[in-house]
C-alpha positions as CSV (number, residue, x, y, z in Angstrom):
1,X,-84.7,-113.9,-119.5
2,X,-82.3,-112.8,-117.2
3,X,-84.3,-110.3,-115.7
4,X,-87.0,-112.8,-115.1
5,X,-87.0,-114.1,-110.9
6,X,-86.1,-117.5,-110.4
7,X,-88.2,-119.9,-109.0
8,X,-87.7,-121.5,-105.7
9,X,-88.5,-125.2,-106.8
10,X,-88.3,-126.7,-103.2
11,X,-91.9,-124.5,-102.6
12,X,-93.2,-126.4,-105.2
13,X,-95.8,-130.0,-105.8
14,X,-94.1,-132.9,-106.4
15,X,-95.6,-132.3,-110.2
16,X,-94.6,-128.8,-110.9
17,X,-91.0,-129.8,-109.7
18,X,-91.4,-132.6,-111.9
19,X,-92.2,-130.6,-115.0
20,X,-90.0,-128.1,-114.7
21,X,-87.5,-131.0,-114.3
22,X,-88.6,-132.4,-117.5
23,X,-88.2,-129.0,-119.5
24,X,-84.5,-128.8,-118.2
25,X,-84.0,-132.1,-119.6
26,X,-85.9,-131.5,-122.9
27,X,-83.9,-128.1,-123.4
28,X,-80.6,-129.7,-122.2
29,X,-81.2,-132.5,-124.8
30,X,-82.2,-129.9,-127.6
31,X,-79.3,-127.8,-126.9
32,X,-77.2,-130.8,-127.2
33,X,-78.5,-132.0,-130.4
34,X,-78.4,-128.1,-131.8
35,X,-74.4,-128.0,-130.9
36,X,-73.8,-131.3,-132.6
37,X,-75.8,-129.8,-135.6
38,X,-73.5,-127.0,-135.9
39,X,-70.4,-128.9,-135.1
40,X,-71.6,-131.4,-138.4
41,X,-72.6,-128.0,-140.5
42,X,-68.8,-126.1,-140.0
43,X,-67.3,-129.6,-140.5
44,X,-69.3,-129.3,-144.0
45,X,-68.7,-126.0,-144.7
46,X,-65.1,-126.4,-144.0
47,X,-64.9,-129.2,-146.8
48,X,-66.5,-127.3,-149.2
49,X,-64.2,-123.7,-148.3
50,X,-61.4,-126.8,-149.1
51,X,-62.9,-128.3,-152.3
52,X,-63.4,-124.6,-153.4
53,X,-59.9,-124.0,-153.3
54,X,-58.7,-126.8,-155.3
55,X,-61.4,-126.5,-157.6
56,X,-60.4,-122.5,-158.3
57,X,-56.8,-123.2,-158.7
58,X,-57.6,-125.7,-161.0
59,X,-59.5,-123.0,-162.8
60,X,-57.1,-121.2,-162.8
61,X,-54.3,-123.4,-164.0
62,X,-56.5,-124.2,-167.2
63,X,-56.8,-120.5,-167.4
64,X,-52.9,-119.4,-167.2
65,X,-52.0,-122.4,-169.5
66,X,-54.9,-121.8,-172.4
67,X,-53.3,-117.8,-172.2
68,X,-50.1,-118.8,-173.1
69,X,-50.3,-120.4,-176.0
């Protein structure tokens, strides 16, 4: 989008400026709920990467003491 012109709002009705206000606001809003999204999702994924490790060296502790016997 970057090599799209930008538009000069002040040449613009009261209503166009309006709407294009209003699709800032939605965007800003969305992009704002889509960071907290991913912030919650890598908080997740981070507990389970945890949970993964405890559960495998639990495996592996029944594992290394089932061997030696």
């Amino acid at each position: 989008m970057k090599d799209l012109p930008t538009v000069d709002r002040t040449a613009l009705s009261p209503q166009r400026r309006e709407m294009y206000e209003q699709r800032d606001a939605r965007m800003a809003d969305f992009a704002a709920q889509r960071n907290e999204w991913f912030e919650r999702r890598a908080v997740e994924s981070r507990e389970r990467a945890t949970k993964n490790k405890e559960l495998a060296a639990e495996v592996r502790a029944k594992f290394l003491a089932n061997t030696r016997h």
